[in-house]
C-alpha positions in Angstrom: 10.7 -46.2 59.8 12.2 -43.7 61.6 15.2 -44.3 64.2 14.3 -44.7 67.8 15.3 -41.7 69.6 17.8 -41.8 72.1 16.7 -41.4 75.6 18.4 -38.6 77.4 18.3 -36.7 81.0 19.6 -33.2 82.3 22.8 -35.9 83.5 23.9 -35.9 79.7 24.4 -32.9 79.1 27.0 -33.1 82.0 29.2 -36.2 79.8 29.0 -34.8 76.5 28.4 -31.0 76.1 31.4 -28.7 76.4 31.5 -27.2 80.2 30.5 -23.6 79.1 27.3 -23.7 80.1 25.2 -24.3 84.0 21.9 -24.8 82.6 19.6 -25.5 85.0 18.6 -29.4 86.1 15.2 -29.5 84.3 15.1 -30.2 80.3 12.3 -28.4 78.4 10.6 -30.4 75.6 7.3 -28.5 75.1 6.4 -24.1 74.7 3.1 -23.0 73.7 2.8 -19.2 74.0 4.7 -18.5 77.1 4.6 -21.6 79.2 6.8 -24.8 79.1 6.9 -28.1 80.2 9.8 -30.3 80.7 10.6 -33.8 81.1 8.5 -34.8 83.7 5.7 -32.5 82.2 6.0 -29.6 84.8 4.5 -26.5 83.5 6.5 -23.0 83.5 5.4 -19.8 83.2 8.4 -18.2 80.7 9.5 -14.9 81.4 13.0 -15.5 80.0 12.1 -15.6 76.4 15.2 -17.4 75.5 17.4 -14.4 76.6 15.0 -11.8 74.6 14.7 -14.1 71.7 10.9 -15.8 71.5 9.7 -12.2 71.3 6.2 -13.9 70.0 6.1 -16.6 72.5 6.6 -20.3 71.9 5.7 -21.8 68.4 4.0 -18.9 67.5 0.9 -20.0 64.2 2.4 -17.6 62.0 6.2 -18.5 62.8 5.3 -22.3 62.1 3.4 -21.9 59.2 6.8 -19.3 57.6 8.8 -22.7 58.7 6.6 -25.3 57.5 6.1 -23.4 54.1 9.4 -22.4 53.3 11.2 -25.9 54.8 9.2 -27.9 51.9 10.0 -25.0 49.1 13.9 -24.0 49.4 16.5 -24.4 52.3 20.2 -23.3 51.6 21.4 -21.9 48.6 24.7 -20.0 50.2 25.3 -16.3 48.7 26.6 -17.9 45.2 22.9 -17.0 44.7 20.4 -15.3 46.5 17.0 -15.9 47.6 13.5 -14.4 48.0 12.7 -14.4 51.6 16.5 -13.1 52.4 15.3 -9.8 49.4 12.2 -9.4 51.3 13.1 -9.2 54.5 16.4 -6.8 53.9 13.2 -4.4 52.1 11.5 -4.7 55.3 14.1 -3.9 57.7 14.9 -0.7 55.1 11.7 0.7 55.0 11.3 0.3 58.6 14.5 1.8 59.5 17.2 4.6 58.9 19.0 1.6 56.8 19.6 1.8 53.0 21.5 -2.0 53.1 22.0 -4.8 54.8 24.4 -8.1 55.3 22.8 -11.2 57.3 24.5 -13.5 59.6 23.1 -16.0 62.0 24.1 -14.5 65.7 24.6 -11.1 67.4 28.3 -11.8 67.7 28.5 -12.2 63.6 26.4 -9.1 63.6 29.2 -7.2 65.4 32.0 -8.9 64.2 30.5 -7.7 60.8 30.1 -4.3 61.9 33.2 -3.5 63.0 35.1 -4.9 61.1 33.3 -2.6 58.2 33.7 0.6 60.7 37.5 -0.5 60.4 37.2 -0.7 56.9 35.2 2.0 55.9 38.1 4.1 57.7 40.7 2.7 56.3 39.4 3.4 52.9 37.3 6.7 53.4 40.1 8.1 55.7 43.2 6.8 57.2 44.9 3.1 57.7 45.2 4.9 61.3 42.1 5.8 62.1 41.6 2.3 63.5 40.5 2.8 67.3 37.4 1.7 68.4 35.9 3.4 71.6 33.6 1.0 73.5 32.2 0.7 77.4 32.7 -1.3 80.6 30.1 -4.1 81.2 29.7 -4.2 77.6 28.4 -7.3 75.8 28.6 -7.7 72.2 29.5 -11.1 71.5 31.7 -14.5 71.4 34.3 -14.0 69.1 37.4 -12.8 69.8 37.1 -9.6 68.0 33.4 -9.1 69.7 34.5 -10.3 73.2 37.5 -7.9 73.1 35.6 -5.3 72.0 32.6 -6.0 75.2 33.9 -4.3 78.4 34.3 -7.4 80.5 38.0 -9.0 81.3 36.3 -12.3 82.3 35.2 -13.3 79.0 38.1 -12.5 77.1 41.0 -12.7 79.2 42.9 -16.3 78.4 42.0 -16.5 75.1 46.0 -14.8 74.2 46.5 -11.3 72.8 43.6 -9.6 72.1 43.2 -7.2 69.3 44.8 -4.0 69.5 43.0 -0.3 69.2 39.9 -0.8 71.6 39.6 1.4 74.7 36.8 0.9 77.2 35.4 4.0 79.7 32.3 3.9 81.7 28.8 4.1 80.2 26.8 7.4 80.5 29.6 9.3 81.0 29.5 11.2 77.9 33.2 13.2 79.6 34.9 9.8 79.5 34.6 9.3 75.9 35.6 12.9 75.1 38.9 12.5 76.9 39.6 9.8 74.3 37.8 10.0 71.3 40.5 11.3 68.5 41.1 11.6 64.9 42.2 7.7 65.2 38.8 7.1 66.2 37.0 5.0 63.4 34.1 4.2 66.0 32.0 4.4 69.1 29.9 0.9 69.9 27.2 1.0 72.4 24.4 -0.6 73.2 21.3 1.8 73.6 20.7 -0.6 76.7 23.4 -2.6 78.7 21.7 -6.1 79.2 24.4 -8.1 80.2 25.4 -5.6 81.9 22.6 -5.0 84.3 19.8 -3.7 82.0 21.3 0.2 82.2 19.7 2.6 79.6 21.6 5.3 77.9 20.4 9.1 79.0 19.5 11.0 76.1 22.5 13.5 76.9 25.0 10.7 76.7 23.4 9.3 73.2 23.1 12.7 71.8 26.1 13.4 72.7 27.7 10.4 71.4 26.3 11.4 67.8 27.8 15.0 68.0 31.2 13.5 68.8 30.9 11.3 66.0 30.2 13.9 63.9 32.8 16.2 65.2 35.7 13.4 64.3 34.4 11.8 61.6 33.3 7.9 63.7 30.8 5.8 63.1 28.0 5.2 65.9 27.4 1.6 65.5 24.5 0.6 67.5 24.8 -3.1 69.4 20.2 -3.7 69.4 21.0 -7.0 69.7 18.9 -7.5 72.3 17.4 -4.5 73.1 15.9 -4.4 69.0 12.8 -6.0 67.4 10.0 -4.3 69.4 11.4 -4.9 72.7 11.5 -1.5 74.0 8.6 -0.5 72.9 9.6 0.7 69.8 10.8 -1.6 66.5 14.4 -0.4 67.8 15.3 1.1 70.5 17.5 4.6 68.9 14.0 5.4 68.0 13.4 6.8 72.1 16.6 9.0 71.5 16.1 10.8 68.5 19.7 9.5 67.5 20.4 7.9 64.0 23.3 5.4 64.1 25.8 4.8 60.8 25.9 0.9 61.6 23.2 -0.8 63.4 23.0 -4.9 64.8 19.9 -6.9 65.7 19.6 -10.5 66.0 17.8 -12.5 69.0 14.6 -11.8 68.1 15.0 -11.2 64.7 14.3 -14.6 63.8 11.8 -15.5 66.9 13.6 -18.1 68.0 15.1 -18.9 64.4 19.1 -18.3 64.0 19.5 -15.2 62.1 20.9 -11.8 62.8 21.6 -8.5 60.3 23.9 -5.8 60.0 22.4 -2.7 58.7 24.0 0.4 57.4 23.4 3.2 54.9 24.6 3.1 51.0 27.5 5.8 51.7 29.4 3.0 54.3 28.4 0.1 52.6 30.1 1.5 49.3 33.4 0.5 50.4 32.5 -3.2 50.5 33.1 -5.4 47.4 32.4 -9.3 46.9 34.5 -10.9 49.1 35.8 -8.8 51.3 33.4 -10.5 53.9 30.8 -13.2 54.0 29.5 -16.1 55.5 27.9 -19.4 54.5 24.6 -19.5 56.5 23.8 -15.8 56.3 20.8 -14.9 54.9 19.4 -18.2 54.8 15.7 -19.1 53.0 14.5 -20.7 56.4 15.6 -18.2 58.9 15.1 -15.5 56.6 11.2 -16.6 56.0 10.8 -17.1 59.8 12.6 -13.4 60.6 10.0 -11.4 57.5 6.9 -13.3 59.5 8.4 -12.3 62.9 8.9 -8.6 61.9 5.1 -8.3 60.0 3.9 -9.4 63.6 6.2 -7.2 66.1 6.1 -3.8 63.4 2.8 -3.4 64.6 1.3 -0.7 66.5 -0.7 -3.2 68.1 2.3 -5.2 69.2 4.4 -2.1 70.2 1.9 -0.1 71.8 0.9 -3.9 74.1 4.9 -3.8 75.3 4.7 -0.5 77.7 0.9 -2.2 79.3 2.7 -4.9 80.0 6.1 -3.5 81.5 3.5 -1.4 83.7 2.0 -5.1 84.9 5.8 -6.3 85.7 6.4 -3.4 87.4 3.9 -3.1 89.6 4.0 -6.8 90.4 7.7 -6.4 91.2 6.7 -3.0 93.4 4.2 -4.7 96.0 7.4 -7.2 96.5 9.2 -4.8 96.9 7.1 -3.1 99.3 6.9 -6.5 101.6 10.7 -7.8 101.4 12.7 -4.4 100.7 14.2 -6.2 97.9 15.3 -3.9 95.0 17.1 -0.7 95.2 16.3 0.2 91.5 14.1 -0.9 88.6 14.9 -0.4 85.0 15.5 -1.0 81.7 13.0 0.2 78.6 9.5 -1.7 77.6 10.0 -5.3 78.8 13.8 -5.8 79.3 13.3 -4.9 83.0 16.4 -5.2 85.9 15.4 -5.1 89.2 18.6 -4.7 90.9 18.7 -6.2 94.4 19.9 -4.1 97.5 23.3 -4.6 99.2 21.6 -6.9 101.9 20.9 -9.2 98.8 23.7 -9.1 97.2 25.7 -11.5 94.9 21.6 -13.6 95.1 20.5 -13.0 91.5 21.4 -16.8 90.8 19.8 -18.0 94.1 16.6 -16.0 92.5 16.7 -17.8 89.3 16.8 -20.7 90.7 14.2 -20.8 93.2 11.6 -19.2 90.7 12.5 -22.3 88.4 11.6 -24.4 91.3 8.3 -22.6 91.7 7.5 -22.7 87.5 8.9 -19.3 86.6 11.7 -19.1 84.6 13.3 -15.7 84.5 17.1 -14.0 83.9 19.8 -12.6 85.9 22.0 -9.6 84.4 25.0 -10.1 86.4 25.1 -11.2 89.8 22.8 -8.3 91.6 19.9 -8.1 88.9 17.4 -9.8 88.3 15.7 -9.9 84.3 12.9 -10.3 82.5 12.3 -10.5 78.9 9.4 -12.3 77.7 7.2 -12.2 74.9 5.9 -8.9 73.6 2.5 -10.6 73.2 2.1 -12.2 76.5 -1.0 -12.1 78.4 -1.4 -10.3 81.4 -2.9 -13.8 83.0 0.7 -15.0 82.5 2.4 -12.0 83.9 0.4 -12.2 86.7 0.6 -16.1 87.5 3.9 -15.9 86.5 4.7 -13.0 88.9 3.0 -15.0 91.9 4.9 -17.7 91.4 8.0 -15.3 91.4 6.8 -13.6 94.9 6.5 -17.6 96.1 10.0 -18.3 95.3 11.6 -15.3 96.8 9.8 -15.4 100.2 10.4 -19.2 100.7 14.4 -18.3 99.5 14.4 -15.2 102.2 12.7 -17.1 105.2 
């Protein structure tokens, strides 16, 4: 019989989950597609998608039946032995991608930590014990850990945590003359993210990824690529270097890797990875039978022309919905971002009201993102349907006007 399941509120969470979170004061218990329903079976329209991670939608058939399969086949083996779903789905991503190998973990921030930690290494090795700094850009976000969270261009999330490790230096995104002024023979690596989503859902211009490549070149770095979020179809393309014409040496993706599912990868090219040897890195959990099965169903869906070719329709829709607002309340000064991670950053009138937003669209049944305090985000599924967008959006124009009255 199974054990009676403890009844619990949006109040728990407040006595027995570590303070480093504000969710918001409704629980969800229920997706199908892209609406929810919480507690008190309230339906939301989710344009959120878990931060860009439910890039299918909510309990998605073929994402179920990967689950269901592989859960009553083979769970955990840890990398004393490998697996079958883990060998497919490191084929997948190669053939798919400029990527000749690849190392799984379970979250962006082990994706990074992996990555540069390797561009370290791979200097080290290739070049110099020196040639250990890492260039990287304000309003950065690539992670949790220390190494990751020191390595992101914001002070708030890594200052207090005691020194910080040594060799990064930070200068502004798209400003290709910044990172000439300090890229060096030292340099082992540039990190960027093709598109800043924590930090306000800013693309990179072509001249300043092209130009990041050519400096690599010139000093012998690696261009690691952070597609954490900004990967896995959501641009429009499977990843989003693919818009610049610029191939990275080291490349992260989790989020929607998985669907939903826990899994991230590293992937690089054999010359890199040559350096590694068994147990120079690792991690228990990575490359997982479950998550791994989940992530090759996820990526047969979302490497579709179908799918990709839907995503730039449906940013049009989003667009144009967040336009005609625009038109009545002179709301945003900019809107941006590539395929449907979308920022609509508010105008100085509205400053510092991104969190106001989020929370009265959750009031109307919309749940969408903030990117800081002066954007607003979206990331939904890549399969959504245009009557969501659209009932969704209403209920977003709803919440604004009754927050601006």
């Amino acid at each position: 019989m199974a054990a009676d399941k403890l009844a619990v509120t949006r109040s728990t969470f407040d006595e027995v989950i570590l303070p480093v979170y504000a969710p918001a004061q409704f629980v969800p218990v229920k997706g199908k597609g892209s609406r929810v329903w919480d507690q008190q079976g309230k339906e939301y329209v989710d344009f959120s998608g878990g931060i860009a991670v439910t890039a299918l939608g909510h309990c998605h058939p073929a994402l179920v039946e990967a689950l269901k399969t592989q859960g009553e086949t083979l769970w955990h083996t840890s990398n004393v032995f490998t697996n079958e779903p883990a060998l497919r789905l490191a084929s997948k991503l190669i053939t798919a991608t400029f990527a000749e190998r690849v190392f799984f973990a379970n979250s962006g921030a082990e994706a990074n930590e992996a990555a540069f930690k390797l561009a370290r290494y791979y200097a080290t090795k290739r070049h110099s014990p020196f040639k250990s700094k890492i260039i990287a850009f304000h309003n950065a976000f690539h992670g949790r850990t220390l190494f990751t969270v020191s390595v992101g261009g914001q002070p708030k999330y890594s200052d207090g945590f005691g020194p910080k490790p040594a060799d990064i230096v930070h200068v502004p995104f798209n400003d290709l003359n910044a990172v000439k002024a300090v890229i060096d023979d030292h340099t082992c690596a540039i990190v960027v993210e093709p598109i800043q989503g924590e930090g306000g859902v800013m693309p990179a211009t072509q001249a300043f990824m092209q130009g990041l490549r050519e400096l690599c070149d010139q000093h012998q770095a690696l261009l690691v690529l952070d597609e954490v979020q900004s990967g896995m179809g959501r641009s429009g393309k499977l990843f989003a270097y693919e818009h610049y014409g610029v191939q990275p040496d080291i490349l992260t993706t989790a989020k929607a890797l998985g669907g939903g599912f826990p899994v991230s990868a590293m992937l690089t090219t054999n010359e890199i990875a040559s350096v590694m040897a068994p147990g120079v890195h690792g991690t228990t959990y990575g490359g997982n039978p479950l998550a791994c099965a989940v992530a090759e169903a996820a990526l047969d869906i979302i490497n579709t022309q179908e799918v990709l070719n839907g995503v730039e329709a449906r940013r049009e829709q989003f667009v144009a919905a967040l336009k005609a607002l625009d038109a009545q309340l002179d709301l945003f000064s900019d809107i941006r971002g590539k395929g449907l991670l979308i920022g609509a950053a508010l105008k100085p009138q509205h400053a510092g009201k991104a969190r106001d937003i989020l929370n009265a669209a959750a009031a109307e049944g919309v749940m969408i993102l903030n990117a800081g305090t002066d954007v607003i985000r979206f990331a939904p599924s890549l399969v959504i349907e245009p009557t969501d967008i659209e009932e969704g959006m209403n209920r977003f124009a709803t919440a604004v006007k009754k927050l601006l009255a």
